[in-house]
C-alpha positions as CSV (number, residue, x, y, z in Angstrom):
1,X,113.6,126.4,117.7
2,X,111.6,125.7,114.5
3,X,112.8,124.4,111.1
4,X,113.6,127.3,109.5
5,X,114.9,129.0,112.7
6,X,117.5,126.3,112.5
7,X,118.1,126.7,108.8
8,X,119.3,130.2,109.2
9,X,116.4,131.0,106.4
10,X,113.6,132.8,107.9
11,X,110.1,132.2,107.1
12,X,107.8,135.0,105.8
13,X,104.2,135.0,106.2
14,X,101.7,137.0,103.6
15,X,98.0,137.5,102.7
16,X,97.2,137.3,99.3
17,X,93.6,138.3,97.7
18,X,92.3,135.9,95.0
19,X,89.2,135.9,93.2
20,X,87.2,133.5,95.9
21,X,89.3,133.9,99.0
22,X,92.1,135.1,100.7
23,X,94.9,132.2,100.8
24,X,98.2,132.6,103.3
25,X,101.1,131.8,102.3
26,X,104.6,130.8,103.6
27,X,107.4,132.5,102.4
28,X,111.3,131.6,102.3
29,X,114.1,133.4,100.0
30,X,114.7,136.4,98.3
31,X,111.7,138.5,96.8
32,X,113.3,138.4,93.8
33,X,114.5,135.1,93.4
34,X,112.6,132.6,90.4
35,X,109.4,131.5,92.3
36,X,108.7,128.0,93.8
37,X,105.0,127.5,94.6
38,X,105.1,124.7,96.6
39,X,101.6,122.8,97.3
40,X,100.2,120.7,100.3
41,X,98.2,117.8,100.4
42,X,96.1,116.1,103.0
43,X,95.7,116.0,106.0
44,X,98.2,118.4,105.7
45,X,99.6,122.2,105.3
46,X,102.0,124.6,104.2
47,X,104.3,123.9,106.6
48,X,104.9,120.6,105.4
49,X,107.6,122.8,103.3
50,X,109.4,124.1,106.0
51,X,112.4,121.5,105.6
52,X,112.8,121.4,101.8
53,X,112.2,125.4,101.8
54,X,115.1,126.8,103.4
55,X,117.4,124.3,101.2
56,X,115.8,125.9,98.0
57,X,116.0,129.4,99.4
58,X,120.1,129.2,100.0
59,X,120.1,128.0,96.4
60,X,118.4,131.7,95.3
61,X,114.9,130.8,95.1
62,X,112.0,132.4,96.5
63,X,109.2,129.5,98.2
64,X,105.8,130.3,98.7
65,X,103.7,127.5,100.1
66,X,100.1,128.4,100.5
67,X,97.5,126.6,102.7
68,X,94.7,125.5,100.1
69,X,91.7,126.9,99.9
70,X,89.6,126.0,103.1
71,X,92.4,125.4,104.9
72,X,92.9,128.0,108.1
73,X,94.0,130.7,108.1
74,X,93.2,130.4,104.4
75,X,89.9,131.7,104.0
76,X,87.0,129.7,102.7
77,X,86.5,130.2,99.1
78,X,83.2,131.9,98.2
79,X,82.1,129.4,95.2
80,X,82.5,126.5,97.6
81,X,84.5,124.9,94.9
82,X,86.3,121.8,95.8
83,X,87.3,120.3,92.7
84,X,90.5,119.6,90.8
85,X,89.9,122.4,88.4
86,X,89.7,125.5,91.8
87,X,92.4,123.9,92.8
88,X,94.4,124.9,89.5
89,X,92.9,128.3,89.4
90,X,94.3,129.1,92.5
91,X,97.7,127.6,91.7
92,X,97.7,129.8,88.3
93,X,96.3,133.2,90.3
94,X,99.1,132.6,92.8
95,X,101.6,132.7,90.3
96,X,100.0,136.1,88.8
97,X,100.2,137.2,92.4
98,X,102.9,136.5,93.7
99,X,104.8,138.1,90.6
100,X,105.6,134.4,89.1
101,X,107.8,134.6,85.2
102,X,108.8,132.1,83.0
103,X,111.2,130.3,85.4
104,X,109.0,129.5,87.7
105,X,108.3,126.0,89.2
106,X,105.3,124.5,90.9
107,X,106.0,121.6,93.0
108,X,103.0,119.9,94.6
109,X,102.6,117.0,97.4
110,X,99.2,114.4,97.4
111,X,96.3,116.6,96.4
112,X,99.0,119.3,95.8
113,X,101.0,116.8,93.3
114,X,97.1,116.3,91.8
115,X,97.0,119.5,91.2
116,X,100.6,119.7,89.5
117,X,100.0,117.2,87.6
118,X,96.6,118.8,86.2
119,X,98.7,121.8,85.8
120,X,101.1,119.9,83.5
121,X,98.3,118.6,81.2
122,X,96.9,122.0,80.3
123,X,98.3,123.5,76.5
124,X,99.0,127.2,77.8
125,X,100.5,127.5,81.6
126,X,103.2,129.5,82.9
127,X,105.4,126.9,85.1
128,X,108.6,126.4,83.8
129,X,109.2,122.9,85.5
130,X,106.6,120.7,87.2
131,X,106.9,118.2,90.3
132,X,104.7,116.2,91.6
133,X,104.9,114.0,94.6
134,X,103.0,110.9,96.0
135,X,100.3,110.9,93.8
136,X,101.7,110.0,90.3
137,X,99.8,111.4,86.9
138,X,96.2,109.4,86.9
139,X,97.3,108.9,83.1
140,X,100.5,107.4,83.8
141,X,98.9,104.8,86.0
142,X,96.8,103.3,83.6
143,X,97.3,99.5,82.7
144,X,99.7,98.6,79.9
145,X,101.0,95.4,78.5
146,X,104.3,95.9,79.5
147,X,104.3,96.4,83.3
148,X,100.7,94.8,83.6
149,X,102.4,92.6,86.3
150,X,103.4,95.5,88.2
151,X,100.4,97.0,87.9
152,X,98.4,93.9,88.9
153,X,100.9,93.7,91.8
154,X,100.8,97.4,93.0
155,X,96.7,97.0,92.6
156,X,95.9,94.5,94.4
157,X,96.8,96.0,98.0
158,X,95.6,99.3,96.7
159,X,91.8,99.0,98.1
160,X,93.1,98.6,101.6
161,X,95.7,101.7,101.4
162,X,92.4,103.7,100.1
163,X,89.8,103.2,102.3
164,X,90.0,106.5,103.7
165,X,88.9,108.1,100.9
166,X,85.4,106.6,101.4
167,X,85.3,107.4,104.8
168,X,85.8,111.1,104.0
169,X,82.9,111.1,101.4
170,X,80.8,110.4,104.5
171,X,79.2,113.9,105.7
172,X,78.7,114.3,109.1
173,X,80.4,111.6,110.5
174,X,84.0,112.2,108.9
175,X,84.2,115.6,110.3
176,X,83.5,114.6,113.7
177,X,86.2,112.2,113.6
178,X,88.7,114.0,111.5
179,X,91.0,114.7,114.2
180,X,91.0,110.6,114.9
181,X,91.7,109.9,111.9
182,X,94.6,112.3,111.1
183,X,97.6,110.9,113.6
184,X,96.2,107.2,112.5
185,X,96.9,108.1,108.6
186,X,100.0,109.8,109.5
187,X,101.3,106.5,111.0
188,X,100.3,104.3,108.5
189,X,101.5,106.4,105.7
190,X,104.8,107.3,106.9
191,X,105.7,104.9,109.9
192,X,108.5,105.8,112.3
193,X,108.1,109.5,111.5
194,X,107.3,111.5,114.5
195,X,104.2,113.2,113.1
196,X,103.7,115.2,116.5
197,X,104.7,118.5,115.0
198,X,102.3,118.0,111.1
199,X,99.2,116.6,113.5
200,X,99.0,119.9,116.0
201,X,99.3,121.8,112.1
202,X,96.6,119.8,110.3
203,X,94.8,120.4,113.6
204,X,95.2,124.2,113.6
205,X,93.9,124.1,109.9
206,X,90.8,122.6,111.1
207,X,89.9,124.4,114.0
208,X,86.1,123.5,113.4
209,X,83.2,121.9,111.3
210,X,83.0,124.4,108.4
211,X,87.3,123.6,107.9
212,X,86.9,120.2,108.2
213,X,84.1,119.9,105.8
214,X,86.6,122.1,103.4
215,X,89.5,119.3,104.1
216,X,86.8,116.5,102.8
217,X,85.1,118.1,100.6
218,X,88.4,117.1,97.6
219,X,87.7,113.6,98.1
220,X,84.1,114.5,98.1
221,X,83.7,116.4,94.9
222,X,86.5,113.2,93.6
223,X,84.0,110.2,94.2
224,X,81.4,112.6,92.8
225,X,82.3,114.1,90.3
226,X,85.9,112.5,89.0
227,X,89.0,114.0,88.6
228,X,88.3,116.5,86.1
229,X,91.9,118.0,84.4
230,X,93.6,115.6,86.5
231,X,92.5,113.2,84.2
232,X,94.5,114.7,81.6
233,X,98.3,113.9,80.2
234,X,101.2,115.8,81.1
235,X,102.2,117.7,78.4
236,X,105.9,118.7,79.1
237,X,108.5,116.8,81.1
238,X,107.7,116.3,85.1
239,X,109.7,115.1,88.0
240,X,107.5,112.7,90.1
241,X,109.2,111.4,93.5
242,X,107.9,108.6,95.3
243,X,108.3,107.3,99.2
244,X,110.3,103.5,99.1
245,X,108.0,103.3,101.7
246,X,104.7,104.6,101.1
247,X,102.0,103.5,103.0
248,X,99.5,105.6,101.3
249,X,100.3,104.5,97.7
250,X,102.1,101.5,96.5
251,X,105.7,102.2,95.4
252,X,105.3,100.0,92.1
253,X,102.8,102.9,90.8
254,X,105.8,104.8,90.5
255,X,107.5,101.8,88.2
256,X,104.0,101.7,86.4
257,X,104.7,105.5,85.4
258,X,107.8,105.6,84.3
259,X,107.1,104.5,81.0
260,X,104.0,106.5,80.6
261,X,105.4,110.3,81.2
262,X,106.9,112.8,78.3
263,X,110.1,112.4,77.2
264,X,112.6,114.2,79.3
265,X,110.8,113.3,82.9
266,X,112.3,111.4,85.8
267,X,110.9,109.3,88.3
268,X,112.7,108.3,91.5
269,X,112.0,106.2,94.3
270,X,113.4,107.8,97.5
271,X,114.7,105.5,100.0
272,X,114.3,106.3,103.5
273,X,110.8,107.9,103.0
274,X,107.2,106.9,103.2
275,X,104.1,109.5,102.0
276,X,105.2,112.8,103.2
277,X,108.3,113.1,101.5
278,X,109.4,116.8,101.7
279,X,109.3,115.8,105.5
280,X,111.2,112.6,105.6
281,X,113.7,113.3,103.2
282,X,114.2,117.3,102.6
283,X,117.4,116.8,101.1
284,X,117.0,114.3,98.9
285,X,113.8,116.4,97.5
286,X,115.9,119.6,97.2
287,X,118.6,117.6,95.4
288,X,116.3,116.0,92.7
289,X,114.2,119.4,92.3
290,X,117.5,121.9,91.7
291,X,118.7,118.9,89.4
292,X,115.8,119.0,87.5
293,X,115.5,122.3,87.3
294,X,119.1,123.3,86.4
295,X,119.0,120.3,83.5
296,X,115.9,121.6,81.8
C-alpha cells in the first residue's frame, strides 16, 4: 500500500503540454479546489509530495506536483534550458495550465524552494502565497551586522555540506556515478530516514545518461552562469521551513533569514527533520502551510 493509498486520497496522474516539453504531474484533491503547485528538488521527484499531499487535499485543495523538466517521465525540454529562470517559466505555464487563480500557492523544496523563491522576487506573478523549503532566499542569507556570528558560525561548515555541488559540475563522470551518489546524499542529508522508497524514485527519473545529465545540468548552468532571478528579493511575505537537522544546509541559515524577509513572513525550524522535509515531517509541513495560508 502506498502513501496515498493509506491516506484515503487518491493520486491522479496527468500529461500537461508546455512550450519546451511535456511535464507529468501528480495530482491529489478536487479539480476544483484552489491550486497547490508543489515543486521537487534534487535528487529528487514529485513524489516526494505524496505525504504532505493527501493532508492538503482533505483540507479542499487541489496538489499538483510535477517532475521538473528532465526529469522522467517528464520530457526533456527542447531549449536545453537548465537555469533558474526555465525553471520559473515552467512553474508560471503550469499554473496557466493547470487552471491556477488568485488563491493559488506554490510551494517548492531544494531547487524547487530556488525556484519559489525566484518566483517571490518577480513584480507581476500570480501565486497567492509562497513556500519555500531547505534552501532559504539567496538574499536573505547574505551577511549582516547583526547575526554576523551566526552567519560566520553556519558558514564555516558550509564548504563540507556543498561539495556535491562541484562534483555534479563534472560532465561525464558525475553521471556515471549518479546513482552512487544518490542513497549517500540521502543519508547524509536526512539521517535515520529510510530513503529506500525516494532512491528507487530518483532512480526511475534517471533511467539513463541523457536524464542524468538533465538532473546536473541545475548545478551546472549555477557554477556557470549564477543564479539568475534567484538572486533577487522576495517581494511579498514567504513561509520558509527548515530541517532542525539538515545535513545539506546548516540550520543557522534559517536564523540568518529571519531578519532579512518581507514583513509578514515566517520562518520555522522543524524539529524532528533533516533536508527532505515534506517526507520527514508531513504534518508539521501541512500545519505551517494551511496556517499560512488561512492568515494571509
Amino acid at each position: 500500500m502506498n502513501d496515498s493509498q493509506a491516506s484515503g486520497v487518491p493520486e491522479r496522474q496527468i500529461d500537461v503540454e508546455l512550450a519546451t516539453h511535456t511535464a507529468r504531474v501528480l495530482e491529489w484533491g478536487p479539480a476544483d479546489g484552489p491550486l497547490v503547485l508543489a515543486l521537487h528538488g534534487f535528487p529528487d521527484t514529485a513524489h516526494t509530495w505524496r505525504r504532505v499531499a493527501p493532508l492538503l487535499a482533505t483540507a479542499g485543495y487541489r496538489v499538483a506536483a510535477p517532475f521538473s523538466r528532465g526529469y522522467a517521465p517528464s520530457g526533456l525540454p527542447s531549449d536545453d534550458d537548465w537555469s533558474v529562470q526555465g525553471r520559473v517559466d515552467d512553474a508560471l505555464a503550469l499554473h496557466a495550465a493547470l487552471g491556477g487563480d488568485g488563491r493559488a500557492v506554490l510551494v517548492g523544496h531544494d531547487w524547487g524552494a530556488i525556484t519559489a523563491n525566484a518566483v517571490a522576487g518577480l513584480a507581476d506573478q500570480p501565486f497567492a502565497h509562497v513556500v519555500s523549503i531547505s534552501v532559504p532566499p539567496f538574499s536573505a542569507v547574505l551577511p549582516r551586522r547583526d547575526v554576523l556570528t551566526t552567519w560566520l558560525g553556519a558558514l564555516a561548515g558550509q564548504p563540507l555540506r556543498s561539495w556535491y555541488i562541484g562534483f555534479n559540475s563534472v560532465p561525464g563522470v558525475s553521471e556515471r556515478l549518479l546513482h552512487r551518489l544518490v542513497p549517500l546524499l540521502w543519508r547524509r542529508w536526512s539521517p535515520g530516514y529510510d530513503a529506500g522508497d525516494d532512491v528507487a524514485h530518483v532512480r526511475d527519473a534517471t533511467p539513463d545518461a541523457a536524464r542524468a545529465r538533465a538532473a546536473l545540468s541545475y548545478y551546472r548552468h549555477l557554477v556557470r552562469h549564477g543564479p539568475g532571478p534567484a538572486a533577487a528579493a522576495p517581494r511579498r511575505p514567504l513561509l520558509y521551513l527548515h530541517g532542525a537537522r539538515d545535513g545539506c544546509i546548516d540550520r543557522r541559515f534559517a536564523l540568518v533569514a529571519t531578519g532579512a524577509l518581507p514583513e509578514g513572513s515566517r520562518v520555522e525550524v522543524v524539529p524532528g527533520a533533516g533536508h527532505f522535509v515534506p517526507l520527514e515531517q508531513p504534518g508539521a509541513v501541512a500545519r505551517a502551510v494551511l496556517d499560512f495560508v488561512g492568515a494571509g
